[in-house]
LOVEX-405992 format. One line per 8 residues: number of its first residue (from 1); their letters; for each residue x, y, z negated of N, C-alpha, C. Coordinates in steps of 0.001 Angstrom, whole numbers, plus 500000, padded with zeros to 6 digits. Each point is the difference from the previous one (the first is absolute). Layout:
NUM) a) X Y Z X Y Z X Y Z; ...
This chain:
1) xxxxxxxx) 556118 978422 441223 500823 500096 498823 499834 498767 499131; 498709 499440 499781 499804 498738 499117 500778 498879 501037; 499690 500101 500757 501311 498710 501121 501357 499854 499590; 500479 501461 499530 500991 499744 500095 500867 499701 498146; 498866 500635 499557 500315 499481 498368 499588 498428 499630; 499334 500040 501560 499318 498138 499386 501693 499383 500411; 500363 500059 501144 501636 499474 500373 501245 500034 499307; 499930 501177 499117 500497 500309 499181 500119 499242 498614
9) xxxxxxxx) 499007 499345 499352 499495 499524 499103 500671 498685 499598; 500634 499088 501238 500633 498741 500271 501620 500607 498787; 500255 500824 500908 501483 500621 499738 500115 500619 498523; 498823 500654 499590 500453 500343 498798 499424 499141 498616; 499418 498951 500479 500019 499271 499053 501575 498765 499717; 500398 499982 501430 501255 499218 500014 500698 500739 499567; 500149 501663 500018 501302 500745 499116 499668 499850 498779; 499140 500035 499459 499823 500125 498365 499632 498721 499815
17) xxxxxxxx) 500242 498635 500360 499984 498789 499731 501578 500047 499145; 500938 500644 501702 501765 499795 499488 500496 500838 499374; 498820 501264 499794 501140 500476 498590 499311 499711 498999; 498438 499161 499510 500187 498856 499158 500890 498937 499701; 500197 499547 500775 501447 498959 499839 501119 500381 499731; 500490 501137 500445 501277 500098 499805 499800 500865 498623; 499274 500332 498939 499470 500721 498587 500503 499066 499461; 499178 498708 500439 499973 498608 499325 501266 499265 499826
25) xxxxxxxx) 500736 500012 501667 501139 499360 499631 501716 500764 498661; 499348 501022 500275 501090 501103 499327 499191 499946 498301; 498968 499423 499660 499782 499798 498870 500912 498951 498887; 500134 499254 500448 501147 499020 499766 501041 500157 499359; 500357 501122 500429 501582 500537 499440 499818 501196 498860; 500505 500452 499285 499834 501258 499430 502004 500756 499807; 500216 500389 500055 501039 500803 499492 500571 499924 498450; 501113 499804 499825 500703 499759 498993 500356 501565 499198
33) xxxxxxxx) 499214 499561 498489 500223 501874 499806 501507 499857 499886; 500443 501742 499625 501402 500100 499935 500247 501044 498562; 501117 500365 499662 499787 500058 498486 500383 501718 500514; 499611 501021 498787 500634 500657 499645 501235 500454 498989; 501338 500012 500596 501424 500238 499793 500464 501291 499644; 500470 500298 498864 501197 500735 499645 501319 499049 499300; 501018 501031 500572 501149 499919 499594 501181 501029 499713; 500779 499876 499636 501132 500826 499512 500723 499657 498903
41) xxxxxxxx) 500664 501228 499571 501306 499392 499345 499853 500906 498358; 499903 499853 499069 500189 500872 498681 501175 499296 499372; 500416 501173 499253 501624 499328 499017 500375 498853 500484; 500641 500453 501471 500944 499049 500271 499186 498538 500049; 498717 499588 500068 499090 499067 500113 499340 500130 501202; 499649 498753 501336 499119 500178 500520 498737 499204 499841; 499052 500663 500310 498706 499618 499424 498940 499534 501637; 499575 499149 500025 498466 499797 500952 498781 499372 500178
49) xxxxxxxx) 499225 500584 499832 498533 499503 499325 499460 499846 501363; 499090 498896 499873 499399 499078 501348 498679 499689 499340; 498654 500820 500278 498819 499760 499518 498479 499752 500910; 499745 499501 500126 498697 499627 500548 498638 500534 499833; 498840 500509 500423 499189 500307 499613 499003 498727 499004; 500607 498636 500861 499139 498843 499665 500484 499320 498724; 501175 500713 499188 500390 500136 498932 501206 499817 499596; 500855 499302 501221 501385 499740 499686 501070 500918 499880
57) xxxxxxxx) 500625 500013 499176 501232 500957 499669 501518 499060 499930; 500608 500856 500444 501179 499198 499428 501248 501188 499912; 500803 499940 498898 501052 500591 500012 501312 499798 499732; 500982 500596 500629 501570 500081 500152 500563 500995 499412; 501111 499550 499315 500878 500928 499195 501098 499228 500357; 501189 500990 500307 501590 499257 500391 500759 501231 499992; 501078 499250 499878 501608 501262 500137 500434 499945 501379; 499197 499469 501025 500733 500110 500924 499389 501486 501159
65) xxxxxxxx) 501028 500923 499436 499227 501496 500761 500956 500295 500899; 501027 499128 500652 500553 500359 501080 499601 500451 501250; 498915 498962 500450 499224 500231 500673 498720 499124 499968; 499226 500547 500668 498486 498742 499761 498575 500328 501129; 499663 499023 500394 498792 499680 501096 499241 499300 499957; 498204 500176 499968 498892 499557 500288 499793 500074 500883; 498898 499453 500728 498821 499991 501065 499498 499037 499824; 498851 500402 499598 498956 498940 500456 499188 500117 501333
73) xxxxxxxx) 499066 498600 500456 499254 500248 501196 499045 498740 500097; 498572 500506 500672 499096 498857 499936 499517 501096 501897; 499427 499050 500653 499527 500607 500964 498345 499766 500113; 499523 500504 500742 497949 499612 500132 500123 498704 500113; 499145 499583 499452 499864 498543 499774 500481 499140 499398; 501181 500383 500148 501141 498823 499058 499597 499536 498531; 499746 499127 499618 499671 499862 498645 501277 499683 498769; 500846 500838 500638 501494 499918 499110 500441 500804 500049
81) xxxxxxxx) 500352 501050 498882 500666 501281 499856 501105 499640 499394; 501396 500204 500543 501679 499862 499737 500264 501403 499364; 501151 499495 499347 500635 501236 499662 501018 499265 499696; 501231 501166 500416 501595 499315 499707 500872 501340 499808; 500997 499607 498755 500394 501438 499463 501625 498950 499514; 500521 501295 499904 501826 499749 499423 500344 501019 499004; 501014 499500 499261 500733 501346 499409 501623 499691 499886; 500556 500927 499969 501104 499213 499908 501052 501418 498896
89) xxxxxxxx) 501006 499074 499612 501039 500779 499084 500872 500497 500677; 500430 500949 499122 501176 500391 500443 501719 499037 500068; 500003 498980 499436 500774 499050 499867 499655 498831 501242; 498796 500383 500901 499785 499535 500772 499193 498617 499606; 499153 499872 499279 499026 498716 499825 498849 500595 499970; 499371 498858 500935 499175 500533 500772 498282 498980 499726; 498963 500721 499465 498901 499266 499836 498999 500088 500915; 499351 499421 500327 498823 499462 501121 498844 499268 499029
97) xxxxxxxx) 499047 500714 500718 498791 499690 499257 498462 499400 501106; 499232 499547 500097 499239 499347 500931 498451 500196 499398; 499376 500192 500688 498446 499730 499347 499094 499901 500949; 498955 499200 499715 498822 499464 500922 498326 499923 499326; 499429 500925 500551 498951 499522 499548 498624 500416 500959; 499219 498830 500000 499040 500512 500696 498274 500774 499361; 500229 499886 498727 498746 500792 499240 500535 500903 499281; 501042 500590 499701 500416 501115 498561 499748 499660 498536
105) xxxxxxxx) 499558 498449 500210 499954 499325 498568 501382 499292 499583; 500175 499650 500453 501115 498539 499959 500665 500068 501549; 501696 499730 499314 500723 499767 501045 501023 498840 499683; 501164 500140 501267 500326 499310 499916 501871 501229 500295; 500654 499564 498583 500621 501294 499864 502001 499423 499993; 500728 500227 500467 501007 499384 500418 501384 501433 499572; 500879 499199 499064 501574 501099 500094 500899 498654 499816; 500851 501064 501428 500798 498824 500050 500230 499192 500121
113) xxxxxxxx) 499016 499051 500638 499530 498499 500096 499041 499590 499093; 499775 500414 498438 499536 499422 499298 498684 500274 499779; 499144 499248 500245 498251 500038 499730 499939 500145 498886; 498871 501217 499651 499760 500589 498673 498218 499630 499535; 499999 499341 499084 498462 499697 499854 499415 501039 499129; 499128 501169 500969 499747 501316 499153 499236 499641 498959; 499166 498818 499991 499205 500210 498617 500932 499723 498932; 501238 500108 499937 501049 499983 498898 500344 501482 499693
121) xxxxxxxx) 499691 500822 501231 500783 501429 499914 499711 500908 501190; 499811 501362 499864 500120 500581 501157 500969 501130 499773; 500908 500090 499091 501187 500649 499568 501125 499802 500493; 500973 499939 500502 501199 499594 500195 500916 501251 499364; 501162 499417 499712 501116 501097 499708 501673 498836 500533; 500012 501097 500799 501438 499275 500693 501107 500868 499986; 500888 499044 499352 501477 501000 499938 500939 499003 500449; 500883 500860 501124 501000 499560 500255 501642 500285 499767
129) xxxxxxxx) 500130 500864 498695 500927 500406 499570 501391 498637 499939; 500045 499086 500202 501060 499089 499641 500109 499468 501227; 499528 500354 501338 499777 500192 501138 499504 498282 500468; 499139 499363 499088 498678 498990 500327 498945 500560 499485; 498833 499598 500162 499074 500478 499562 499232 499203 499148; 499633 500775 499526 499089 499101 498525 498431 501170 500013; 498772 498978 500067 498539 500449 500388 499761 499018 498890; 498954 501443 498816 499412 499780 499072 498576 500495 500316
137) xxxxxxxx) 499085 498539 499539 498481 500432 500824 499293 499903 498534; 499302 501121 500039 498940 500411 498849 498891 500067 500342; 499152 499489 499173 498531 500098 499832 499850 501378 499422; 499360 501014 500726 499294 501386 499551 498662 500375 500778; 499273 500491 499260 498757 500573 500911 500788 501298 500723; 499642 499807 501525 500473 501443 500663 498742 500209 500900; 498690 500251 499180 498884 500378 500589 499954 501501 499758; 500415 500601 499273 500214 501425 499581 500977 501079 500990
145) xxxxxxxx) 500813 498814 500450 501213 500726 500390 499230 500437 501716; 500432 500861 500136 499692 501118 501475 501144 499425 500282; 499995 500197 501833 501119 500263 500883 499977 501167 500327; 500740 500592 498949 501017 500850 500146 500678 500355 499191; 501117 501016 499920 500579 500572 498921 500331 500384 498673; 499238 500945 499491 499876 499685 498876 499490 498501 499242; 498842 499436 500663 499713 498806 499263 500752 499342 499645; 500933 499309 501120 500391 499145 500199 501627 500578 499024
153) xxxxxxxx) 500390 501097 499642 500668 500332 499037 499561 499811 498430; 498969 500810 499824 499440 499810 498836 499850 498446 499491; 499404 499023 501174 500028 498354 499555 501429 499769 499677; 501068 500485 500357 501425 499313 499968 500079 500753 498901; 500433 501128 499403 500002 500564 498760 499524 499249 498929; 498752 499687 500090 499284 499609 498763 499570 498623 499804; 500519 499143 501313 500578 498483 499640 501272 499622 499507; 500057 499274 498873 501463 499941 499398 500936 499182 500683
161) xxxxxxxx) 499543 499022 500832 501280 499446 500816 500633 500626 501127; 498598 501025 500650 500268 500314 501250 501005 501833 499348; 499601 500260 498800 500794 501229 499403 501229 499528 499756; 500731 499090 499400 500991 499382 499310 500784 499736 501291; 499495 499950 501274 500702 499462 501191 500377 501795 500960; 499025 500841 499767 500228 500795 500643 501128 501064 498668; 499691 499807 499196 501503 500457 499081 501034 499603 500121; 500001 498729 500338 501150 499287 500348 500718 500344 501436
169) xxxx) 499580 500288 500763 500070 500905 501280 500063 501614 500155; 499969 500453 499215 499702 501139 500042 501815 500755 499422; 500195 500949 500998 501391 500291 499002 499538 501831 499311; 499204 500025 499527 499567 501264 499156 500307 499502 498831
């Protein structure tokens, strides 16, 4: 029996050599977090909050509730988590939105073509009522705000641009 654990001994130090290495080589990479998302629509407003555990938030307010689509996606390893979302009117104008980031701190955040430098804002409010669009970016803390529902109502309520816009939308 010791013969054959001595023969043995070659082999299992070479297996646990290579799944040392391969620990090692897969150390390298880490995974791109990905945010937690709500969305929907109140008074005729749609709303979607994009938040990070690693602190980033960002939010959308628009009239365009015709129709509208997210997904985001990062895979094992990848050190870049995407997300790409639309909304569009009923008059048919149509917004596209882009985002990249590989820590949940800072991204790199795109509507429409146009690069948005978040440390100016992580607010947006987009209306396309005159069927172009016009994106107003605000500086607000949205560390409070939850993804989900109510929050993300209650923040629009009791911000005055993002209230003044959803009144303006609203046919009650």
């Amino acid at each position: 029996m010791k013969k054959s654990v001595a023969r043995m001994a070659p082999l299992l130090l070479l297996l646990v050599a290579m799944l040392l290495m391969s620990t090692m080589v897969g150390c390298g990479k880490s995974t791109a977090p990905g945010a937690d998302i709500a969305g929907g629509v109140y008074k005729q407003s749609g709303y979607m909050l994009m938040k990070w555990e690693e602190g980033l938030a960002i939010m959308i307010w628009h009239d365009a509730i015709a129709a509208s689509n997210s997904h985001g996606s990062s895979s094992t390893g990848s050190s870049v988590y995407t997300l790409k979302g639309h909304a569009e009117s009923e008059n048919g104008t149509r917004v596209d939105w882009d985002l990249e980031t590989s820590d949940g701190k800072t991204a790199q955040f795109i509507i429409d073509d146009t690069n948005y430098d978040l440390s100016e804002g992580t607010l947006f409010i987009i209306s396309t009522k005159t069927g172009t669009t016009t994106i107003m970016q605000l500086n607000r803390d949205l560390s409070d705000v939850q993804p989900e529902y109510d929050s993300c109502v209650a923040f629009g309520e009791n911000d005055p641009d993002v209230a003044d816009f959803i009144m303006g939308n609203s046919n009650e």
